[in-house]
N, C-alpha and C positions, 0 to 999 in steps of 0.2 A: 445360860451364861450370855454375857454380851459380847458382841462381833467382837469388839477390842481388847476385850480379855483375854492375858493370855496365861492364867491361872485357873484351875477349877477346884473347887476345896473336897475332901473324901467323901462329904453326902453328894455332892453333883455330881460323882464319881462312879459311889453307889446308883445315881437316878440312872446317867447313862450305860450304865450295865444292864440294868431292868430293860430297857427300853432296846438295846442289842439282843438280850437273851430273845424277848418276844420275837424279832423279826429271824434269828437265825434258827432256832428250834421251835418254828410256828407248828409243830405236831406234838408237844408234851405243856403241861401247865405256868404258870405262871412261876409258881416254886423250883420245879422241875428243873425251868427253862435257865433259873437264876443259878442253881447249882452248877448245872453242867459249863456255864461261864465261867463261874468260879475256878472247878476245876480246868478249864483250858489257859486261865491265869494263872493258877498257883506256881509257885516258886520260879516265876518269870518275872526277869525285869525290863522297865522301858528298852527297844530296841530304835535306834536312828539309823530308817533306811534310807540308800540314793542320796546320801553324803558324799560330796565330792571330795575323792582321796586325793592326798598330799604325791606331787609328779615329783619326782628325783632327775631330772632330764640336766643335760648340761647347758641347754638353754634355761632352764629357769634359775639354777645356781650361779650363770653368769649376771642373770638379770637382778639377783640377789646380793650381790657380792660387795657389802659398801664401800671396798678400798677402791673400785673402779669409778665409785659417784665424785661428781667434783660439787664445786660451789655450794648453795646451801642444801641439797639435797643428801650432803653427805652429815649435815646436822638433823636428821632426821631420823639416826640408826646410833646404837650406843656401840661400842668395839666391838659385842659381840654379834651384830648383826639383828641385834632384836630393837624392832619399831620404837622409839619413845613415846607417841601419842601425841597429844597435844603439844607438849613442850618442843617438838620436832617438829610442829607445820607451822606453830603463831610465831610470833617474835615476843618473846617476854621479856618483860623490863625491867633491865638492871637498877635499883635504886641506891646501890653502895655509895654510888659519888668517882668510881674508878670506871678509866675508859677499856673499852674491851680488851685490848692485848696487853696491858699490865698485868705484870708477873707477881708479882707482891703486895695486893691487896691485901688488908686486914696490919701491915708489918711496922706503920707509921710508928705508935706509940714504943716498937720497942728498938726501932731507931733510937730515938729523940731520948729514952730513958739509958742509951746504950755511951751516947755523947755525952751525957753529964755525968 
């Protein structure tokens, strides 16, 4: 596979197992050596070691805490504390035609229908 890949399909899967078995049971055959892999995989799934765990600290729940943020960094978390992404770091552009702190955008037409 290539450096940048970071997929490998179940024959490449297969090759690097071949190529594990050889170097770890270099004292039984090449068949041998293929089984006994197998068997030290079977009914195991991917494991993610040296994952950095989630801290519970009252420092980092304060550093978390978006009703503490002011100005636009507190546009960057929804009510419940969770990131928006993109829509939270750019500035995205309103095209409605209404300035930001109008309250009743979209309400024009049922004014105007409400008066006649």
């Amino acid at each position: 596979r290539g450096k940048s890949s970071r997929t490998i399909t179940f024959e490449q899967f297969k090759e690097a197992l071949q190529e594990l078995s050889k170097k770890r049971f270099k004292d039984k055959s090449d068949e041998e050596a293929v089984q006994e892999i197998y068997k030290l995989i079977e009914g195991k799934t991917p494991i993610i070691s040296g994952v950095t765990k989630a801290i519970s600290s009252p420092t980092v729940s304060r550093l978390t805490d978006t009703s503490k943020f002011t100005g636009s960094h507190k546009e960057r978390f929804d009510p419940s504390g969770k990131g928006k992404g993109k829509a939270g770091r750019e500035d995205l552009v309103d095209a409605s035609g209404y300035v930001s702190g109008y309250k009743h955008a979209g309400t024009y037409d049922h004014k105007v229908q409400g008066s006649k």
